[in-house]
KOLMI-409263 format. One record per residue (C-alpha): residue in three letters; chain; x, y, z. Coordinates in steps of 0.1 Angstrom, whole numbers. Layout:
N
lolum aa=ALA ch=A X=X Y=Y Z=Z
...
***
This chain:
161
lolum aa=UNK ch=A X=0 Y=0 Z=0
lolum aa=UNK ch=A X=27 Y=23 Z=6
lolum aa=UNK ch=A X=48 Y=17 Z=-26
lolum aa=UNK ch=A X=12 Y=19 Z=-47
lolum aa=UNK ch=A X=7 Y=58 Z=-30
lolum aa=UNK ch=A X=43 Y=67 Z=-33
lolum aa=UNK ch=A X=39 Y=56 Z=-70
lolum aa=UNK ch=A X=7 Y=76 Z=-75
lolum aa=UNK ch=A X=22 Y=107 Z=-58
lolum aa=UNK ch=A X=54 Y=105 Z=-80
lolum aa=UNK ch=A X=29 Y=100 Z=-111
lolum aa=UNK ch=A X=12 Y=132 Z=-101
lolum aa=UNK ch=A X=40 Y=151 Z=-96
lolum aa=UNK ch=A X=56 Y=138 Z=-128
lolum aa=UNK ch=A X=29 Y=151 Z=-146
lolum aa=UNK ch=A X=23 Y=183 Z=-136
lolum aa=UNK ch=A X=65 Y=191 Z=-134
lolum aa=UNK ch=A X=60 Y=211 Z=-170
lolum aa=UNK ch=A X=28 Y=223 Z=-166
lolum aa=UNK ch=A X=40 Y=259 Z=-152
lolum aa=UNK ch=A X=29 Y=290 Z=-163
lolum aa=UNK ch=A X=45 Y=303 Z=-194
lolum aa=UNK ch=A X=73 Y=331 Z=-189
lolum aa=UNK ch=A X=64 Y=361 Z=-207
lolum aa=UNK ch=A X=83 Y=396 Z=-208
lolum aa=UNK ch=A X=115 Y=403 Z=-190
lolum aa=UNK ch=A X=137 Y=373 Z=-174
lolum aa=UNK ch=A X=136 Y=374 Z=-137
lolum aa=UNK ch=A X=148 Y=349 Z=-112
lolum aa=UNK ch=A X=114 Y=343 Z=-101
lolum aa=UNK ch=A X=94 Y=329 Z=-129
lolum aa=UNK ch=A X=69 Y=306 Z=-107
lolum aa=UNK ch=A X=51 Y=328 Z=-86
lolum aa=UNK ch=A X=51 Y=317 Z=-45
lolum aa=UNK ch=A X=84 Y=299 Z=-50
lolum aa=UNK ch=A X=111 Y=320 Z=-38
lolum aa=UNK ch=A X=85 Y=331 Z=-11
lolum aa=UNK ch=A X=82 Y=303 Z=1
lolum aa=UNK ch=A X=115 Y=290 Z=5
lolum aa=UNK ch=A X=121 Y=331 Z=19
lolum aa=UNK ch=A X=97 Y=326 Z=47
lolum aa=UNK ch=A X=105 Y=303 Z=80
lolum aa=UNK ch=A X=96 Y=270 Z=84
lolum aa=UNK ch=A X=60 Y=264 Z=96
lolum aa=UNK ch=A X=62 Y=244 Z=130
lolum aa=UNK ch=A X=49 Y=237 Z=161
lolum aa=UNK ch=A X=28 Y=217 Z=188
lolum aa=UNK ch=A X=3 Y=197 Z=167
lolum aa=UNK ch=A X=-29 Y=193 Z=190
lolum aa=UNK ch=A X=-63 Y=178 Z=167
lolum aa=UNK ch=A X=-95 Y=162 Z=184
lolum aa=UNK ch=A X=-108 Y=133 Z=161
lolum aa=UNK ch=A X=-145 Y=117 Z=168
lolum aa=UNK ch=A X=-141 Y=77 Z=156
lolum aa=UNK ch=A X=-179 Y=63 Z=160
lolum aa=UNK ch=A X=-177 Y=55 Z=122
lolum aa=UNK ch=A X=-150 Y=33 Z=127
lolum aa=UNK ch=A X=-154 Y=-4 Z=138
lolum aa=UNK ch=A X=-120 Y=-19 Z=133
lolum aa=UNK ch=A X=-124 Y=-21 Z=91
lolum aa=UNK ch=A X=-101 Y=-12 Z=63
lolum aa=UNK ch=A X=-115 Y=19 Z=42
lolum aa=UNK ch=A X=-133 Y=30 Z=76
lolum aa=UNK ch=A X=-129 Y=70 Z=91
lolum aa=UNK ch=A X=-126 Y=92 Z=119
lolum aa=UNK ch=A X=-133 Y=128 Z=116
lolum aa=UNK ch=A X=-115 Y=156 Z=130
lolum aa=UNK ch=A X=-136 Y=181 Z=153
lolum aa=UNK ch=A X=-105 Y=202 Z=167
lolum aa=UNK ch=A X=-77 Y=213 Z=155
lolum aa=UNK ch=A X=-51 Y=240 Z=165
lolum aa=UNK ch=A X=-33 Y=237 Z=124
lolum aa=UNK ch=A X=-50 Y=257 Z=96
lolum aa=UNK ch=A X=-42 Y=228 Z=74
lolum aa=UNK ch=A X=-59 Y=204 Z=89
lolum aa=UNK ch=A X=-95 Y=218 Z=88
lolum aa=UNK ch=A X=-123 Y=205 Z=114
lolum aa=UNK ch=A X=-141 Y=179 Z=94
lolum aa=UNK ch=A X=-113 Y=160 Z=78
lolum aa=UNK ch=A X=-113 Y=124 Z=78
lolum aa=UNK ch=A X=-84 Y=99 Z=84
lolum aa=UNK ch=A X=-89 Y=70 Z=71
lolum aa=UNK ch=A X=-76 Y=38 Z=76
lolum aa=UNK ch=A X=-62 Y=14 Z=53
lolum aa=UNK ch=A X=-64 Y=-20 Z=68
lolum aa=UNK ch=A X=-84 Y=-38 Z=95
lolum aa=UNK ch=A X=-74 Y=-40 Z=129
lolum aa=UNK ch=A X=-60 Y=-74 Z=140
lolum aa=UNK ch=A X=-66 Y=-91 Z=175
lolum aa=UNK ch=A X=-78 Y=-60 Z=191
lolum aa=UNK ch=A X=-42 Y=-39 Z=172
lolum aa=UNK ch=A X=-44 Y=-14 Z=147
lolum aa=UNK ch=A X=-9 Y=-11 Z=127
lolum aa=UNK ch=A X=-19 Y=7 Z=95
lolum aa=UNK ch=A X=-10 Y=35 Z=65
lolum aa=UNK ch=A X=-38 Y=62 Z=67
lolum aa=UNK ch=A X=-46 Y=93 Z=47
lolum aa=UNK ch=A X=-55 Y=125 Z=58
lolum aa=UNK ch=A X=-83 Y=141 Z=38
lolum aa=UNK ch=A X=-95 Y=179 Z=44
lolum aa=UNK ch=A X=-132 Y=185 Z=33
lolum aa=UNK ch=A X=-139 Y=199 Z=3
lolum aa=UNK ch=A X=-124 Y=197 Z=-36
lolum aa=UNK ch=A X=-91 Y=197 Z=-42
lolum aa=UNK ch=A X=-59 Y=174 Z=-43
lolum aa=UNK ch=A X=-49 Y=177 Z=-8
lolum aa=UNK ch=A X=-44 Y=145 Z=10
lolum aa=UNK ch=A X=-15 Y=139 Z=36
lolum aa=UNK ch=A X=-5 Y=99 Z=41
lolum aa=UNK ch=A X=7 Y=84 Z=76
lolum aa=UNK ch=A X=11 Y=54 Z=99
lolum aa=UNK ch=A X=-7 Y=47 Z=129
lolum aa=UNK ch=A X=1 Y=21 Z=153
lolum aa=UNK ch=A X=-31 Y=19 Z=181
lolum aa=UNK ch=A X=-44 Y=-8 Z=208
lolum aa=UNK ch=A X=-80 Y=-5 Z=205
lolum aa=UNK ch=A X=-85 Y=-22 Z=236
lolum aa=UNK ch=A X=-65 Y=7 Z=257
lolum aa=UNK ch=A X=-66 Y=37 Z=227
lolum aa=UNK ch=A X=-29 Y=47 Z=236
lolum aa=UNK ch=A X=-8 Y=49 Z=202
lolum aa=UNK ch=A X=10 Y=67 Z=176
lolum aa=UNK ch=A X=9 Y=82 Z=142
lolum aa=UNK ch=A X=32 Y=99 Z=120
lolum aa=UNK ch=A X=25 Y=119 Z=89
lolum aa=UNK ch=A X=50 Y=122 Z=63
lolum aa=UNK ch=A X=43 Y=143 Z=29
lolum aa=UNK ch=A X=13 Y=137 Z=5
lolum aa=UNK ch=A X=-2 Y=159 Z=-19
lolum aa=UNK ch=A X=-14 Y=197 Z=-24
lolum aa=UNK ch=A X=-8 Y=219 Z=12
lolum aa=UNK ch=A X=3 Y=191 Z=24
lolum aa=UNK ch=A X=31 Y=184 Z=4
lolum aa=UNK ch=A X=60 Y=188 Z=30
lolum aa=UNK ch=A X=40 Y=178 Z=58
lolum aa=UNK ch=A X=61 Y=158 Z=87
lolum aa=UNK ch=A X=40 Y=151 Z=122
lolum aa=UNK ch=A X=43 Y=128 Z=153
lolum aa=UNK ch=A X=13 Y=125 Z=178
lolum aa=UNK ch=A X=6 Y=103 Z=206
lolum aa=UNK ch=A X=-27 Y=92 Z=202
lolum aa=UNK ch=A X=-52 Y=95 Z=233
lolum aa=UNK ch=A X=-88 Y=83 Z=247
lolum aa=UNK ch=A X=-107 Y=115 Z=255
lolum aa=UNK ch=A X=-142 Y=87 Z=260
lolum aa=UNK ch=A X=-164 Y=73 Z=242
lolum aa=UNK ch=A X=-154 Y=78 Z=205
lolum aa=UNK ch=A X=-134 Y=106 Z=210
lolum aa=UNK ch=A X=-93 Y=107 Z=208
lolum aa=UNK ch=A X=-69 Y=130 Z=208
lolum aa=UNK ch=A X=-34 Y=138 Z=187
lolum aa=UNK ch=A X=-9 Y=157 Z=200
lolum aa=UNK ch=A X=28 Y=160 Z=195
lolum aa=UNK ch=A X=46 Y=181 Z=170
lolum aa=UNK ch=A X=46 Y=190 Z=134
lolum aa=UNK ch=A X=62 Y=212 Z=103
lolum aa=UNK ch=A X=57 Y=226 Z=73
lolum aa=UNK ch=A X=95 Y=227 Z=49
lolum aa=UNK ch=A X=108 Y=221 Z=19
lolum aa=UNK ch=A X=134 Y=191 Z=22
lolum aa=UNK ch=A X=168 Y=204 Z=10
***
């Protein structure tokens, strides 16, 4: 599952690598508009702290929870994670992807390690597509009761060198 979204990302990106706007007039050394912004401005970082509601989700592969909190622009309340395979013997240890409501090609993809019998685990987000692009993350992942969990831990925004 992993290799099959790295090779879709890499597709997308491959095709839309010469799809720029055209350069017309004078030369200048910025002929994408936003790039040399954005590697001008700081790194966006910080404490990552998101509320997610799971009563959708019984333990089953293609099944969501959706955020109702969240403290990062980026990820917008009413996003879904959702998970790629089924929980085994009472374990989750699965690739998600992060989806934010709305059109677009924003998607960020992750791991997420969870006991669903104590709801103590982890996830990491690395990369995916759109705003979320350069996306890294690390949470802990928390019961707040009933369906409701918690993510904190840290997160940033920055092009990779």
């Amino acid at each position: 599952m992993k290799y099959l979204m790295a090779l879709s990302l890499l597709a997308m990106l491959a095709s839309g690598g010469c799809s720029g706007p055209a350069v017309t007039g004078p030369m200048s050394h910025d002929v994408t508009p936003g790039i040399s912004a954005a590697r001008s401005s700081s790194a966006r970082s910080g404490a990552l702290h998101v509320r997610k509601e799971c009563s959708a989700y019984t333990g089953h592969a293609g099944e969501i929870c959706t955020i109702t909190s969240s403290n990062v622009k980026a990820i917008e309340v009413g996003s879904t994670i959702r998970y790629a395979t089924d929980a085994v013997d009472g374990f989750l240890d699965t690739d998600v992807i992060l989806n934010p409501p709305g059109p677009g090609n924003n998607v960020a993809f992750g791991h997420c390690t969870l006991s669903l019998v104590t709801g103590i685990g982890a996830c990491s987000l690395s990369g995916g597509t759109g705003k979320f692009t350069w996306l890294e993350a690390t949470v802990a992942v928390s019961p707040l009761g009933g369906p409701d969990f918690a993510w904190d831990g840290t997160y940033s925004f920055s092009p990779r060198d």
